[in-house]
VOBAVEX-466476 format. One line per 5 residues: number of its first residue (from 1); for each residue x, y, z of C-alpha. Coordinates in pm, 1 decimal. Example, Ala and Ser with C-alpha at 12.3 -4.5 7.8 and 13.67 -1.06 7.14 Angstrom:
BEGIN
1	1230.0/-450.0/780.0 ~ 1367.0/-106.0/714.0
//
This chain:
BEGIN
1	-224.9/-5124.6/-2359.4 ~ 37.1/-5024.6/-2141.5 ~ 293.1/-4908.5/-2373.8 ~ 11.5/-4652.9/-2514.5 ~ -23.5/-4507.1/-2142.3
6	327.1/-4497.0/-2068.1 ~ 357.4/-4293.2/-2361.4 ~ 47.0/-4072.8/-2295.6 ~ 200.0/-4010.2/-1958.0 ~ 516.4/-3901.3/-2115.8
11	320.3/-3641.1/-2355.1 ~ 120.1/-3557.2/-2018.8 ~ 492.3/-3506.7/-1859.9 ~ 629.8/-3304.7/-2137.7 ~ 360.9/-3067.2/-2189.0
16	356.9/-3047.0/-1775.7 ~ 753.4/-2946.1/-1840.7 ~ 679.9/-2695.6/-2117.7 ~ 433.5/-2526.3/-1974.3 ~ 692.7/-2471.2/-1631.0
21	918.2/-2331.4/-1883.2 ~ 670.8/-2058.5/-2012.0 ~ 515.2/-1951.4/-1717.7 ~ 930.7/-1923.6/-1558.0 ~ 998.4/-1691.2/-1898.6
26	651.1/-1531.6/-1830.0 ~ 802.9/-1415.2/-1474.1 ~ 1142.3/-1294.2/-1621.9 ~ 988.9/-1102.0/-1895.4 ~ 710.2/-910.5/-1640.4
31	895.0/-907.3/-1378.5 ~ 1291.2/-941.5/-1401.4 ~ 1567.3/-1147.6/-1381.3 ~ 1580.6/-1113.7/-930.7 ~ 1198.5/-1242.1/-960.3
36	1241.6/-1533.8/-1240.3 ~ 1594.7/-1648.1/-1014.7 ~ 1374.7/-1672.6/-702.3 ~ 1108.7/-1881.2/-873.4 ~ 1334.7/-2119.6/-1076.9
41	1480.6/-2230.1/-746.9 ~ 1132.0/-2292.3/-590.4 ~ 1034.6/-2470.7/-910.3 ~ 1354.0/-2677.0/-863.3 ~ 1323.7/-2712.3/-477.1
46	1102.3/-3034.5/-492.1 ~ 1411.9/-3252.0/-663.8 ~ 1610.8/-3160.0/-370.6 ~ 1414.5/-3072.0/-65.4 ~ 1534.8/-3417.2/67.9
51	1864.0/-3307.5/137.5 ~ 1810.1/-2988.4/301.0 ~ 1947.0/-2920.9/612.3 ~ 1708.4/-2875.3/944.6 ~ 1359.4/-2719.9/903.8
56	1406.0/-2684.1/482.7 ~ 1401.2/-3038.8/508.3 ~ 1069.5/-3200.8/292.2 ~ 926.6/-3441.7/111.0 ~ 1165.5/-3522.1/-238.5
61	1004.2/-3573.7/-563.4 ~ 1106.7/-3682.2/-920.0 ~ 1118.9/-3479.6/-1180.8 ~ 809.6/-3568.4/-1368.3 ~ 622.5/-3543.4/-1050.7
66	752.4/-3223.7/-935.8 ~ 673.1/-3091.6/-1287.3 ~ 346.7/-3237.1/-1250.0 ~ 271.2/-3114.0/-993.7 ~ 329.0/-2724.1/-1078.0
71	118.5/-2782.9/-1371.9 ~ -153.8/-2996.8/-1261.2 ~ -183.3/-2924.7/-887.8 ~ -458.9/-2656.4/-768.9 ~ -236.2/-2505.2/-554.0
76	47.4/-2422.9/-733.9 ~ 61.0/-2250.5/-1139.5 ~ -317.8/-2262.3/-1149.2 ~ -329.9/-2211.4/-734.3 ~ -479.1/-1885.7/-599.1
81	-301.7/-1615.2/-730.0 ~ -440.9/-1660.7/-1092.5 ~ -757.9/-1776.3/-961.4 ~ -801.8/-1430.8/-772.9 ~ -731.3/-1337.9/-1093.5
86	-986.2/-1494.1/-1356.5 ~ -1261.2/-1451.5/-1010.1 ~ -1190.4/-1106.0/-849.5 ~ -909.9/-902.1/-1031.7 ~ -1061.9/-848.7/-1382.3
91	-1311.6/-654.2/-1281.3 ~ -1108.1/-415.3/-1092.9 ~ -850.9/-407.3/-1353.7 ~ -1095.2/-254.3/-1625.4 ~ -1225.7/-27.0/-1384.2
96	-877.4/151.9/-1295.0 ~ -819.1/138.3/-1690.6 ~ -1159.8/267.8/-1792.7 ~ -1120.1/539.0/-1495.9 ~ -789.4/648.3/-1626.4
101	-908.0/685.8/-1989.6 ~ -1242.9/881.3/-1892.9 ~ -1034.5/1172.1/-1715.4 ~ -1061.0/1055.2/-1365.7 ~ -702.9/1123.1/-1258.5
106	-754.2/1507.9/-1422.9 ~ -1060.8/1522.0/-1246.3 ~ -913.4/1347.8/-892.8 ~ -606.5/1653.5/-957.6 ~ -841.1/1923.9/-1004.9
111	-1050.9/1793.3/-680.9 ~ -703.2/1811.4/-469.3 ~ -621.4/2153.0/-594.8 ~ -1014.2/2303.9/-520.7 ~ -978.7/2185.7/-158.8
116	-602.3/2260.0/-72.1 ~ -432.2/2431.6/-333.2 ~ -416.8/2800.7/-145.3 ~ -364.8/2634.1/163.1 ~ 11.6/2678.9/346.2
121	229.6/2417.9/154.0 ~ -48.2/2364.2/-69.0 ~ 132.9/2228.0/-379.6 ~ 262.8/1927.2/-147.6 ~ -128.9/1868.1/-11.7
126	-245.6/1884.1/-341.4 ~ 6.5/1566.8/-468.4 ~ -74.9/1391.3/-112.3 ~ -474.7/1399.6/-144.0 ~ -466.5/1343.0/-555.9
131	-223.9/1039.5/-503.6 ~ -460.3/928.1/-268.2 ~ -795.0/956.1/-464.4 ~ -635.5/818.7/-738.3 ~ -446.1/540.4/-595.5
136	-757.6/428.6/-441.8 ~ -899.9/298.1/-717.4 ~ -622.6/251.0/-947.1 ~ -446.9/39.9/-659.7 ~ -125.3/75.0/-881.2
141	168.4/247.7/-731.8 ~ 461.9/318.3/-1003.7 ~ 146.9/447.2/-1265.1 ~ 7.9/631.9/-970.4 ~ 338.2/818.9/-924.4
146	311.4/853.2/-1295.0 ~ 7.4/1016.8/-1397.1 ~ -16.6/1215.5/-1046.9 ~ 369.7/1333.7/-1004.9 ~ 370.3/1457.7/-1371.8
151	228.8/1755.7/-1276.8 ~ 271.2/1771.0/-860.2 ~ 605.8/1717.4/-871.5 ~ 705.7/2026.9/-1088.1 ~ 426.0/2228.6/-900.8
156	626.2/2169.1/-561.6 ~ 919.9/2266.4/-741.3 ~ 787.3/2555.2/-851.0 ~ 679.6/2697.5/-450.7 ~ 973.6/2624.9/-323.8
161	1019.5/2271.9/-225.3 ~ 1383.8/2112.5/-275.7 ~ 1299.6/1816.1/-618.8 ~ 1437.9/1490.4/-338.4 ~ 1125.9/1617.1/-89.5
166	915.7/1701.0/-368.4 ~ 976.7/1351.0/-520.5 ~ 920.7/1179.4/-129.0 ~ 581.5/1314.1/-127.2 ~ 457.0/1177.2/-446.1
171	611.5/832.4/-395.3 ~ 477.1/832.5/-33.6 ~ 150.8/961.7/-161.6 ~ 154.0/684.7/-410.8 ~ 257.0/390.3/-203.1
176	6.1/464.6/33.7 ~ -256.3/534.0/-263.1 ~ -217.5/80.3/-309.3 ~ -310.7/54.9/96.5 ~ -672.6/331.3/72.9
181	-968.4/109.3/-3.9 ~ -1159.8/42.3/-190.4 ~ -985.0/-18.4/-451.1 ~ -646.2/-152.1/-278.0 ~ -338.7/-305.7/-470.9
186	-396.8/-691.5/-633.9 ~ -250.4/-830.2/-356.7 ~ -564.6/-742.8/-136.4 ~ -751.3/-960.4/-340.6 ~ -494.4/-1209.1/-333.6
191	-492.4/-1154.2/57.8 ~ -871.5/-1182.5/97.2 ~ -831.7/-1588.4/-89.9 ~ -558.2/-1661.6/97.6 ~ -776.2/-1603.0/419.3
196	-1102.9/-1713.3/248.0 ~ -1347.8/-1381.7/346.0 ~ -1507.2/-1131.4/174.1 ~ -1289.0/-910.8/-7.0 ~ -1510.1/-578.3/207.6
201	-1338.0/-724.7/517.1 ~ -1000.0/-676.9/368.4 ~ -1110.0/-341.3/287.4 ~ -1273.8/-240.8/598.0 ~ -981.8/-333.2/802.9
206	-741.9/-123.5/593.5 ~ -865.4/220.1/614.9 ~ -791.5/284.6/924.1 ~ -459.7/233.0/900.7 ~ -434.4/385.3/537.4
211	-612.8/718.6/664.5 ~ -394.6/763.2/950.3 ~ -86.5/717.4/676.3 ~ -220.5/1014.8/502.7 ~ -300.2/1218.2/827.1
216	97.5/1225.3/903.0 ~ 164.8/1304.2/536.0 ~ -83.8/1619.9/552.6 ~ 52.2/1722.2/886.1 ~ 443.3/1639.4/818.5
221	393.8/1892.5/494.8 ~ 206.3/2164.6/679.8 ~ 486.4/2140.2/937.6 ~ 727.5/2181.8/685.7 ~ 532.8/2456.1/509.5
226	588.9/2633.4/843.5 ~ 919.7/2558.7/939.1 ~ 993.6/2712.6/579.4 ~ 752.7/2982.0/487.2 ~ 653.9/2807.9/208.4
231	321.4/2959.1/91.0 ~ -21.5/2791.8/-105.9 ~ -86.9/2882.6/-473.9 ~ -307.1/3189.0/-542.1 ~ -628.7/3125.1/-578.6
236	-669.0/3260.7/-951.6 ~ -505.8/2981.1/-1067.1 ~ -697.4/2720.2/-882.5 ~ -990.5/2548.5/-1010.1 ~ -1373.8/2593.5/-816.4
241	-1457.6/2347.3/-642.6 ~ -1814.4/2369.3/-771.5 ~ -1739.2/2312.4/-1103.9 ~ -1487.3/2072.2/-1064.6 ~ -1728.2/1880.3/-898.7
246	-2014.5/1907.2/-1173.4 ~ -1743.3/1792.6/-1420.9 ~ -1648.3/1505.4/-1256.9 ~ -1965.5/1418.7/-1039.3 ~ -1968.0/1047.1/-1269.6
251	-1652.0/979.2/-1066.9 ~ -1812.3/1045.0/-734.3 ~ -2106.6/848.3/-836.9 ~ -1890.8/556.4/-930.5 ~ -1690.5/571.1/-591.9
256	-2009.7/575.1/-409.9 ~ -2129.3/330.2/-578.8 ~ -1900.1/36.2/-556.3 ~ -1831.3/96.3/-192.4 ~ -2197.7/60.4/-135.7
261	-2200.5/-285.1/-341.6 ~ -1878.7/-380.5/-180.3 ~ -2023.7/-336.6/124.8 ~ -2397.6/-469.5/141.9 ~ -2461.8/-704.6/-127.1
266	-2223.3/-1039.4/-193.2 ~ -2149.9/-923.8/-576.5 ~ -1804.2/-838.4/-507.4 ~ -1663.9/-1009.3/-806.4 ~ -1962.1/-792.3/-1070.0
271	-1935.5/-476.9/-897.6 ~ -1671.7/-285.9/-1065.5 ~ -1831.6/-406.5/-1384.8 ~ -2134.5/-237.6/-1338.7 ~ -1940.5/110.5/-1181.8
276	-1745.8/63.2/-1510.4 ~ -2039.8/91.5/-1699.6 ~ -2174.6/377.1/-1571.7 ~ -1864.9/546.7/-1645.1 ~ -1853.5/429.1/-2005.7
281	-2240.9/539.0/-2040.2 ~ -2166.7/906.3/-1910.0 ~ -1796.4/929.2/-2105.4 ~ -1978.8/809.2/-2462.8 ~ -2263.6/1020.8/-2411.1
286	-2068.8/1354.6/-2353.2 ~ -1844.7/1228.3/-2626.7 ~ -2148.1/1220.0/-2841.6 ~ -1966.1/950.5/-3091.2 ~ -1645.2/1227.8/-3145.4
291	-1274.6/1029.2/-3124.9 ~ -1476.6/729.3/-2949.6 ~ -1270.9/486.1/-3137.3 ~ -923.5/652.2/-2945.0 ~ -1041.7/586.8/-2605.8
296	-1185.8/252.0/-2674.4 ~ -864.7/128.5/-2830.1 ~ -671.9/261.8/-2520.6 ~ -910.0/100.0/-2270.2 ~ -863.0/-264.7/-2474.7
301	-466.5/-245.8/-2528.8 ~ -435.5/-103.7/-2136.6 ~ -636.2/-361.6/-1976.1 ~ -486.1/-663.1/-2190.1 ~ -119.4/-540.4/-2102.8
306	-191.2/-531.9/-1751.1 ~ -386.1/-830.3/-1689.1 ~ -94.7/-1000.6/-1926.2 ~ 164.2/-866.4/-1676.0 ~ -6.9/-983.7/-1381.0
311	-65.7/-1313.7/-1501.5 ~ 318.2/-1367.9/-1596.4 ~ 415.7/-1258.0/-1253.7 ~ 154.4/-1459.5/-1069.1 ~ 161.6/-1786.9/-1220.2
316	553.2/-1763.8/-1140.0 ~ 464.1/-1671.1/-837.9 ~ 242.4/-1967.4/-762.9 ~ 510.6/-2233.4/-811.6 ~ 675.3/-2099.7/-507.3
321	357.1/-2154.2/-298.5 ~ 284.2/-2529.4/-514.4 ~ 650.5/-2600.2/-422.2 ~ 600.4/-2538.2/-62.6 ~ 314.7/-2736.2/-34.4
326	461.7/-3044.3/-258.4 ~ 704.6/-3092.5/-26.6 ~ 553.6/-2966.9/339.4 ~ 839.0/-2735.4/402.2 ~ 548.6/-2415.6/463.0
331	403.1/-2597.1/769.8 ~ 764.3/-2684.8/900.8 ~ 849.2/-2311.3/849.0 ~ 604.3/-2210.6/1053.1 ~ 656.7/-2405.9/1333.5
336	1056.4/-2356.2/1360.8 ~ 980.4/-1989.0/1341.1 ~ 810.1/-1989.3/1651.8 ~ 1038.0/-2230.7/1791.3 ~ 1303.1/-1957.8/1678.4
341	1105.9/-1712.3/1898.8 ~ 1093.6/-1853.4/2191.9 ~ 681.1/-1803.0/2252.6 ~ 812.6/-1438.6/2208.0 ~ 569.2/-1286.6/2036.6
346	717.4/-943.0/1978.0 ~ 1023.2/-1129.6/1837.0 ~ 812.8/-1305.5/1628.0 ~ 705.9/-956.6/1456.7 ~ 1037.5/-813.3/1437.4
351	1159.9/-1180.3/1244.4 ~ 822.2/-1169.3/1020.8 ~ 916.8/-767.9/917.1 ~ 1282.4/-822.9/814.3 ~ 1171.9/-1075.5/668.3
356	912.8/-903.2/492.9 ~ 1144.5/-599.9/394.2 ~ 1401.3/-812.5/268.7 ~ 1189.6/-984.9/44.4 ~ 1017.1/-690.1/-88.2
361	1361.4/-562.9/-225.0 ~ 1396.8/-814.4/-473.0 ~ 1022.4/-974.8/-504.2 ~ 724.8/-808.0/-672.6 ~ 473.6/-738.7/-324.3
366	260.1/-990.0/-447.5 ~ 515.7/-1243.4/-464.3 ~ 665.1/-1123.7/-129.9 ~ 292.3/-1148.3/-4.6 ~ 196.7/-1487.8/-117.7
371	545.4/-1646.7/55.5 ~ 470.8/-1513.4/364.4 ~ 163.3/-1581.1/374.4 ~ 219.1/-1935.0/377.3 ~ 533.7/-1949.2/614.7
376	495.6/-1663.8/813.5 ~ 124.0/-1593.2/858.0 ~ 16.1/-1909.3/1016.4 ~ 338.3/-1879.5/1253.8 ~ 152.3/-1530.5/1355.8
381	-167.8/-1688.6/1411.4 ~ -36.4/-1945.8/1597.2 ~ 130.6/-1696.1/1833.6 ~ -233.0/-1527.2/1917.6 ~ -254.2/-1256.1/1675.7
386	-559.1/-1229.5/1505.8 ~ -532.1/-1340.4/1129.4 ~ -668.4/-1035.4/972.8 ~ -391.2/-796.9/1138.8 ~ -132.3/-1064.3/1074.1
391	-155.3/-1051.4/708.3 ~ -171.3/-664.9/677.8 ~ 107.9/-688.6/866.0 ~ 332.5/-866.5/626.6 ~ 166.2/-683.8/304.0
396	252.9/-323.5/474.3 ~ 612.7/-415.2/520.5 ~ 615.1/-593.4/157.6 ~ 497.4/-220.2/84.1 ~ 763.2/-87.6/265.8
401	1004.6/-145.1/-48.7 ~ 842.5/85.6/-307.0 ~ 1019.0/390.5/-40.8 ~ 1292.7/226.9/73.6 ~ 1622.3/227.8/-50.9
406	1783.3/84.3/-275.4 ~ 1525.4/-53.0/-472.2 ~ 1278.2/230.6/-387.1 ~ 1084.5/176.3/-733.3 ~ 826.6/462.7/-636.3
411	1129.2/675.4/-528.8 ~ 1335.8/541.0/-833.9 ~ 989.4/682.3/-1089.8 ~ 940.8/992.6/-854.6 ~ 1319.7/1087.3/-890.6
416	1290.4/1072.7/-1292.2 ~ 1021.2/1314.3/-1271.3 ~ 1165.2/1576.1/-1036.2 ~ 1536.5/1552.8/-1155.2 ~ 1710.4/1483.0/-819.9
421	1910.8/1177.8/-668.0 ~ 1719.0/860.3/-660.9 ~ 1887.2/784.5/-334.0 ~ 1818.1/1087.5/-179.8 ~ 1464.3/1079.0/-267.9
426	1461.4/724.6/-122.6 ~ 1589.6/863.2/173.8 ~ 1333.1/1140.4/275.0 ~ 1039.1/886.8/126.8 ~ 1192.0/685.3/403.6
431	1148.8/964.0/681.5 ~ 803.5/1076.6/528.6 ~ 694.4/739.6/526.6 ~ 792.6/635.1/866.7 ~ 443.3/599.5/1049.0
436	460.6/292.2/795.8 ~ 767.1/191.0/986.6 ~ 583.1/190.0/1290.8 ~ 173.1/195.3/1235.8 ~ 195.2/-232.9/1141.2
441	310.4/-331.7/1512.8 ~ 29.6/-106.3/1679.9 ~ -256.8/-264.5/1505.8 ~ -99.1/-603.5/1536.4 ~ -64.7/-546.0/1867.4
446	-444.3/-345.3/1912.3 ~ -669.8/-503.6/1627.1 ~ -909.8/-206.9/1747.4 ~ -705.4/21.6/1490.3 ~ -842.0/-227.1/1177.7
451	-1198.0/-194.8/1335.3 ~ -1214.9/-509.9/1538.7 ~ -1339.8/-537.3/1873.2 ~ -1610.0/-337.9/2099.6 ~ -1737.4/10.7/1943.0
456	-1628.7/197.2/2252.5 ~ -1258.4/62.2/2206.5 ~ -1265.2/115.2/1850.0 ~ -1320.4/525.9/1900.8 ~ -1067.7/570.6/2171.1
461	-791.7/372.7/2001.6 ~ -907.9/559.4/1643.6 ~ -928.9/897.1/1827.7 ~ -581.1/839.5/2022.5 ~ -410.8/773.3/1713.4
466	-511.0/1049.9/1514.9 ~ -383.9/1255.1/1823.4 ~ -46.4/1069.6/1813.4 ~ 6.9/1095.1/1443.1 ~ -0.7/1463.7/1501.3
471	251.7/1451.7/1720.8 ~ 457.9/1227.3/1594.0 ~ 402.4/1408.3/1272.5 ~ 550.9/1737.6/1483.0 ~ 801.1/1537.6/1581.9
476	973.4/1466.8/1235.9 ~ 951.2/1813.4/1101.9 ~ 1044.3/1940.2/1446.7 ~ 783.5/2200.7/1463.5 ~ 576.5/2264.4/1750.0
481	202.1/2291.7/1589.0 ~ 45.9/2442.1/1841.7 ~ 294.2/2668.4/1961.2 ~ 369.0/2764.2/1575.4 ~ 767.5/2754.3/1634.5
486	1041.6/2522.8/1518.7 ~ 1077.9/2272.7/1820.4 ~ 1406.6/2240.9/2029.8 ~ 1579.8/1884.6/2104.8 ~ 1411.4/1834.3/2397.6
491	1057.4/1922.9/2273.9 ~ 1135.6/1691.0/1972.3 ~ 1195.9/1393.2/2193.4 ~ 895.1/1445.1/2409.3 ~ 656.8/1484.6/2113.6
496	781.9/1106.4/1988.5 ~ 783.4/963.1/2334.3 ~ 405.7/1130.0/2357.7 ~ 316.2/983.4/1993.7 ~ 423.7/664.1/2058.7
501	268.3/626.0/2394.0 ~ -59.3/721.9/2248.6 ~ -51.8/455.3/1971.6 ~ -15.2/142.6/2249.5 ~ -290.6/4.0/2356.7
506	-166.1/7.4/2740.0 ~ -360.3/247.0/2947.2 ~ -79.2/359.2/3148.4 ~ 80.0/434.0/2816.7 ~ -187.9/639.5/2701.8
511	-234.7/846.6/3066.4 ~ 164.8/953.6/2972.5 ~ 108.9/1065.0/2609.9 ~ -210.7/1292.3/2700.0 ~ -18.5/1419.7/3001.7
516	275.3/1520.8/2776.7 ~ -7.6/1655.9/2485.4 ~ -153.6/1845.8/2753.3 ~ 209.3/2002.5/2887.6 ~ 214.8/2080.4/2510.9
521	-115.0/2224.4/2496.7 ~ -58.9/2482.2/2826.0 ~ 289.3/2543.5/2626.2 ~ 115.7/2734.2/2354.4 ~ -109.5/2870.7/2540.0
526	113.3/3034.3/2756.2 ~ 319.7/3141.7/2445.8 ~ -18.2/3310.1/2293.0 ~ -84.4/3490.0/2609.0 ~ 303.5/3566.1/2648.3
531	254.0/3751.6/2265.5 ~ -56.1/3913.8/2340.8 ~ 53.8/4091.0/2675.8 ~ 376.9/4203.7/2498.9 ~ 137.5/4397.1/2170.2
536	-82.1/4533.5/2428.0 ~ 227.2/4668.8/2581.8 ~ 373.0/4819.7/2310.5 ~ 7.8/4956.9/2206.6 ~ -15.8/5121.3/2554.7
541	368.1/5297.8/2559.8 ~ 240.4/5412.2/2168.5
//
């Protein structure tokens, strides 16, 4: 009797070890040789956590319970990442897939171009807003840059704009496309298990912070427009908005739709299944059974590959979070980092986003998301933040690596398209996208700007940021808005300083940025009375 379940436990043990080996190849086949090193070490770390130095110290484990324990535990190859999957991310997944294949990006292009095409810079609004309908409920950044900078990027070419800045708006665009609800990037869902709420809190939180993104891309490219005399495109070869809109009003429906479920009913996990099939209904009957096999084929193979790809990543992914709980080493983390900090809590943030941005340059942002969220978030808690802004703290600077170089992937995919430098493109992503730099310590520090809190806060903070992204927005194209001139040294700084005050949630702070808005303000009006006295000269000595 014994000898038969010492021997089952050895088949239990060497299936345990076979199936660490897969889901390890899994990770280096999705995901790359950086990502599949990071993991085998975590998968390793149990046999040696005992002989770690100082707060990587943790409980050690044999081999067979280590492997075990990845493959049998809930919380590490079958933990919460793949659970999010088989429970939430399905869904999702075919709808992005089954949007894609109906003509929703075409229609999401055609949208941009009816509402800004022939405006000044045009060309660049057009890639910002499309990249932004799109990546809302695609919630995929390199296939956003993709599909959408295929035919913004050599549009912006075309006007005028050099290929590096034409290639930093689409990857900013893009990036920014995985933040706007409501469809937001995997880890969202990931993020909303993690913290154990409704996946439409996650969501409301975020858009906020995802519209005011957008805001300083619209602004930065008007300014540069400007500063450049770079014109919209004529109108004759712009769609109408009209019928752009009756062509694609399934779209709109769908949108509607599943931010209304999101939102008031508890279906979160069906709702994108019933959007999908409304789109499926429309798209066969207008197809009226013509090439319906093509489209089908394309939805099956799509969704498979990237529900295959994000299972490969993810179950990696989870041994890192199994291993940390195996041995205890997450909770220790925690607690040395704010040890580390000194009950600093703005130290704390400026630990948690290097640490975020290093990790995002050689981890997937899921992967970077679900580490931190185990060793960094609770530290953030624990320091008085409130949860929800903690952990789209950490996933905005996990973001922060699709525009930064030198990984830059979204820079990397925009600069294939537009033929220029990767690393330059990286670089002016990096400028474009600098509110992102900046917007995660504000609404750590005023949760008001991810809608929590009194109503009355909630519109003064929301209303004093959109002023502030303006000017900080003026500020990095150093062009005076109002005024309509290129803005001198001086007037640069002042425009930041005012931006910046604006975004804190200290009152004093916020008296100094309207008093410099307002010097701003009496600036161009001067200037416009200043112009008009000198033509009604010149009309009266004609």
């Amino acid at each position: 009797m014994s000898s038969w379940i010492e021997i089952r436990l050895i088949n239990v043990t060497a299936f345990a070890g076979v199936l660490v080996l897969i889901a390890l190849e899994a990770v280096r086949r999705c995901a790359g040789t950086p990502l599949f090193l990071i993991c085998s070490f975590f998968s390793m770390f149990p046999l040696f956590a005992g002989s770690m130095p100082g707060f990587l110290w943790g409980a050690q484990l044999s081999l067979s319970e280590t492997v075990l324990g990845h493959a049998l535990g809930v919380e590490s190859i079958i933990g919460i990442p793949i659970r999010v999957i088989s429970d939430l991310l399905i869904g999702f997944i075919l709808f992005g897939v089954v949007l894609t294949v109906s003509g929703g990006g075409v229609f999401f292009m055609d949208l941009a171009s009816a509402l800004m095409g022939n405006s000044r810079g045009g060309p660049a609004k057009v890639a910002i807003l499309s990249s932004g309908f799109f990546g809302s409920l695609s919630g995929s950044v390199i296939s956003n840059v993709i599909s959408t900078g295929s035919m913004t990027i050599p549009t912006m070419k075309r006007c005028g704009y050099p290929a590096a800045y034409a290639g930093a708006v689409e990857s900013c665009a893009s990036t920014g496309g995985a933040l706007m609800p409501p469809v937001m990037g995997s880890v969202a869902f990931v993020m909303a298990s993690f913290m154990n709420v409704p996946y439409a809190d996650i969501m409301v939180a975020a858009a906020v912070p995802a519209l005011l993104f957008y805001l300083i891309l619209l602004v930065q490219t008007d300014c540069y427009a400007a500063r450049h005399g770079l014109a919209g495109l004529p109108k004759d070869q712009l769609p109408k908005f009209w019928v752009v809109l009756r062509s694609g009003w399934v779209f709109v429906l769908s949108l509607g739709t599943l931010v209304v479920l999101l939102l008031n009913t508890s279906a979160e996990a069906k709702a994108p299944f019933y959007v999908t099939a409304i789109i499926l209904a429309v798209t066969m009957y207008r197809s009226r059974g013509s090439d319906l096999w093509k489209p089908i084929f394309r939805l099956i193979t799509e969704t498979g590959t990237t529900i295959a790809l994000l299972v490969g990543i993810l179950s990696g992914v989870g041994m890192i979070v199994g291993a940390l709980a195996l041995t205890g080493v997450g909770n220790a983390f925690s607690r040395e980092l704010l040890q580390y900090a000194g009950g600093n809590s703005f130290l704390l943030l400026i630990f948690g986003a290097l640490t975020s941005f290093i990790l995002g340059m050689g981890m997937t942002v899921s992967a970077c998301y679900i580490f931190l969220a185990v060793v960094l978030a609770p530290a953030l808690v624990q320091s008085g933040f409130s949860e929800m802004s903690s952990h789209l703290f950490i996933l905005y600077w996990a973001m922060l690596s699709y525009i930064t170089p030198p990984v830059a992937m979204a820079a990397v995919a925009a600069s294939s398209i537009s033929q220029a430098s990767a690393m330059k493109t990286g670089i002016t992503a990096m400028r474009l996208g600098s509110i992102l730099f900046v917007l995660p310590f504000f609404f750590v520090l005023n949760p008001s700007l991810i809608l929590q809190g009194e109503a009355d806060n909630i519109i003064i903070s929301v209303s004093t940021a959109m002023l502030s992204i303006v000017m900080l927005s003026c500020a990095s194209e150093r062009y005076l808005y109002i005024v309509n001139r290129p803005a001198r040294n001086g007037e640069t700084f002042m425009l930041a300083v005012g931006g910046l005050c604006l975004l804190s949630p200290n009152i004093i702070a916020d008296f100094a940025g309207f008093a410099i808005l307002i010097g701003f303000v009496l600036l161009g009006i001067k200037s416009r009375t200043s112009s008009l006295v000198d033509k009604s000269e010149r009309g009266f000595k004609v």
